[in-house]
Structure formats: C-alpha cells, structure tokens
N, C-alpha and C positions, 0 to 999 in steps of 0.2 A: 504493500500500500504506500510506504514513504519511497519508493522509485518513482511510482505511479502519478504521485503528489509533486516529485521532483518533474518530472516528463510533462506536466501539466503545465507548468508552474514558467518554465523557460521556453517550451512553443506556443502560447500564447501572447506572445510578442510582453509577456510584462516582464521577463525578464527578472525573478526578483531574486538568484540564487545570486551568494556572493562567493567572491574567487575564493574564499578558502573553503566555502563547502563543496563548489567545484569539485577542487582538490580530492575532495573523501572520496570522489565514484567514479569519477571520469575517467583516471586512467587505469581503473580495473578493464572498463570499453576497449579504450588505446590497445590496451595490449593484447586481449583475447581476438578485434578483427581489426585494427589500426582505425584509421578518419573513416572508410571507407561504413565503416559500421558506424560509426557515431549517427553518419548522416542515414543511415539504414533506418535504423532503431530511431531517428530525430532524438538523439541525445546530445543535443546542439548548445550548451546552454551561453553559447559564445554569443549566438545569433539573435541580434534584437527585432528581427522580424523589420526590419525598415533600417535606412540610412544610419549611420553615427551621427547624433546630433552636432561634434564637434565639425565633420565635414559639411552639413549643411551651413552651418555659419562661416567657413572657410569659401564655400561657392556663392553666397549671397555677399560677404563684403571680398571677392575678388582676390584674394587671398592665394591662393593658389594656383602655381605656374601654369602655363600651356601648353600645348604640343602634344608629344608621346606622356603616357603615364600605365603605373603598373601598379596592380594589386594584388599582394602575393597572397595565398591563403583566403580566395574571395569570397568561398563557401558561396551564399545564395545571391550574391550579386549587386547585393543593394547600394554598398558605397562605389563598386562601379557605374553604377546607372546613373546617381546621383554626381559625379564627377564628370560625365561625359556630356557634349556640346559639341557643335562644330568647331571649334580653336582647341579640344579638349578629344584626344582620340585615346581609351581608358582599356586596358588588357587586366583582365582576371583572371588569374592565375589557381588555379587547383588542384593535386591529386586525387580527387575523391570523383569519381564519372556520379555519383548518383548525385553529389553536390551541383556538380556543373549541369546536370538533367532540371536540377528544381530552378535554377539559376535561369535557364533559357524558357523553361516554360511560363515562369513568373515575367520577364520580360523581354520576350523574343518578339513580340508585337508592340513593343515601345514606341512612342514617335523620335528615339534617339537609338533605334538599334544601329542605326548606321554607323554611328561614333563611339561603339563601344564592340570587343567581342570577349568570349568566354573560350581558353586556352587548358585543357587537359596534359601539363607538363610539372615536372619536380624543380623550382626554382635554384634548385642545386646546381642541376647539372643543363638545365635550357639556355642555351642562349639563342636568343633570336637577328636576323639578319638586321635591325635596324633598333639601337639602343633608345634610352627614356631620357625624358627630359627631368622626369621626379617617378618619385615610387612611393606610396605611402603604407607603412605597414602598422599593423594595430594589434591584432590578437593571434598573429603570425608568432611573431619572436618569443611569443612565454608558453608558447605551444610544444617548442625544439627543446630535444633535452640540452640543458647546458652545456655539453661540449661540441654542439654544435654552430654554437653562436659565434664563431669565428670565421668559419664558414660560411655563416649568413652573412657577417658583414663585405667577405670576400666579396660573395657572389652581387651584394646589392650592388660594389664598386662596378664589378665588372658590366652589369646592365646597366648602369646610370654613362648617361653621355657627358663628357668633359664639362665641369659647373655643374653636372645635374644637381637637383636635388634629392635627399634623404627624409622625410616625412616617418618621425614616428609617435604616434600616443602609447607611450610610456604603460605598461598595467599589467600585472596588478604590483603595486607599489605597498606590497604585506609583508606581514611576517611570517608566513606560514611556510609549511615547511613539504616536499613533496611537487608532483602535480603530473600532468599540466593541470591548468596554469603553473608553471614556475614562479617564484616570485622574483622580481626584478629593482632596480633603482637607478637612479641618471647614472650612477661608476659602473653600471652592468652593462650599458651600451658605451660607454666612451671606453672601456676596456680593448672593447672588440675594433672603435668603429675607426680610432682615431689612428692607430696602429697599420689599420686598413686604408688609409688616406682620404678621410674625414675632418671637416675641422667643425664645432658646434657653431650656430648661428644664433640659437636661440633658445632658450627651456622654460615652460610658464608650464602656470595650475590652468589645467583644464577645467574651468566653471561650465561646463554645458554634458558633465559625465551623468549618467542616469542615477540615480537612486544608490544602488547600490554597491556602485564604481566613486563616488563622491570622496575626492579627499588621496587617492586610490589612482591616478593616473596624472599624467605629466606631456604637457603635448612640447615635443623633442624637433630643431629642425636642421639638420647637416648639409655641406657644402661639400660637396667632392673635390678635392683640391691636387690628386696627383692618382 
C-alpha cells in the first residue's frame, strides 16, 4: 500500500516525494531493470509532469542562449518542448525507449515539433555531427553514480561548442546518504567541471523550486573556456 501511495503521489504531477525519500526505493528499481523500468512501472518521481518552473522563467525573461541546445536525461520531454522556438532548436537526450515513447506521444503534434527532437543515445559515448551552443542539465547529474561525474563533465565539454554554455540546477543539495538521487553541493560540480575546462559564471538560490525541492537546489551557470 505505501509503494502504491508513493506511485500515486509523484505521477500525479504533484510531485510531493522529497529526494531523500527518493532515496529509500528508487534504487532498489535502478538496479533490478535500470531507467528503463522506472519509466515501465512510472516510478518516475523525478518527473513533474510539466516544464521546470525555473526554465519557464529563464524562457519568459530571455534568459537563455540560442541556437543548438541539449537535454540530457529528458525523460518525458517537457523542458525540451518548453525551451524550443524557432532561434531555439532543443535535443532530448534518453536511454530509456519507453521514456522517449511517452515523450513523442505527449508532444509529437506540438505547434513547435519542428524545433525540437527526441534522440535515443547514452550521452556518454554520443557525439553528434554538429555541437550545442548550451546544455542544461537538472536531475541528470544526481542520477550517475559518483564516479561517474567526471565523465559527465568530460563529455558535456566535448558537446558544448567553443563559449558554449553549461546550465545546471544544482539538487538535491541534502544530506542524505545513498541514492539516486545522490546528494550533491556547488564543490561536487566545480570538482569535476573546472578540471574539465569550465570556469563558473554564476550560482544563485533557485526561488521558483516546487515545494518540496525549496531551499534544496542551486541554479549553476559555466562557461566552456578551453
């Protein structure tokens, strides 16, 4: 009954589990069928059923560059749909095929599908013929077991085009111990990022986190410098 109540609880778009109870169940899932069962079972509790509030305020005051853009870890598509435009051309990034299935049926018939597509590749090891201008990653990075996080920082150099930018919200910024979520804090990406040829541009509190994220995330912004 308390799964049932948890299952309930984070696919009804309210989202009210917080990353450290995450922690308790989630990666019993991970491990028995990886992401690929998360999105099976919808034991998503990453997924707020619509855009990141902090991205909508990034697209409304202009905020955010133009050009190519990537989002690794898109799951169901929504901060890609919402980041895309015509000066805005947005790649969601997944390994999970049943992730990128709900992603396209949710908004394959967008008035913006043009400007945006849904890409089944391991941000690992993909590189694509035509690099990003920015990449924003959010519930990507606390997802990877820690000694992967070097790796990520490689790889976001290697897809970002010379000055691109690095976009992260920061989370979950706890103390708990376990995951995924991992927990993280601003020395847990400047470890990786700066090392990687990164320099920070910017780190503020993220006032537009939901409820349960409040207090809890840090919106992160890096310059590819070499």
């Amino acid at each position: 009954m308390a799964e049932e109540q948890q299952n309930s609880s984070f696919n009804n778009g309210e989202n009210i589990i917080t990353p450290e109870e995450v922690a308790s169940f989630l990666p019993k899932t991970v491990e028995e069928g990886g992401w690929e069962k998360c999105w099976e079972e919808q034991i998503t509790p990453w997924d707020l059923g619509r855009a990141t509030p902090l991205i909508l305020q990034l697209v409304d005051s202009s905020s955010l560059p133009l050009g190519r853009a990537l989002v690794p870890g898109c799951g169901g598509g929504h901060d890609v749909v919402a980041m895309a435009s015509p000066e805005r051309f947005v790649v969601g990034l997944d390994i999970s095929e049943t992730a990128l299935k709900k992603a396209t049926e949710t908004y394959g018939s967008s008035p913006k599908a043009k400007y945006f597509e849904f890409v089944k590749e391991d941000v690992f090891t993909w590189r694509p013929n035509e690099l990003f201008d920015f990449i924003f990653d959010y519930v990507f990075f606390c997802a990877i077991e820690p000694e992967m996080r070097s790796p990520w920082a490689k790889s976001m150099h290697e897809l970002l085009k010379p000055d691109g930018e690095l976009i992260t919200l920061m989370y979950p910024i706890t103390d708990h111990e376990g995951g995924p979520p991992y927990k993280v804090d601003v020395s847990t990406y400047e470890d990786v990022l700066v090392p990687a040829g990164f320099k920070v541009v910017s780190i503020e509190e993220n006032p537009y986190a939901i409820a349960t994220r409040k207090g809890k995330e840090k919106l992160g912004r890096w310059k590819k410098i070499n």
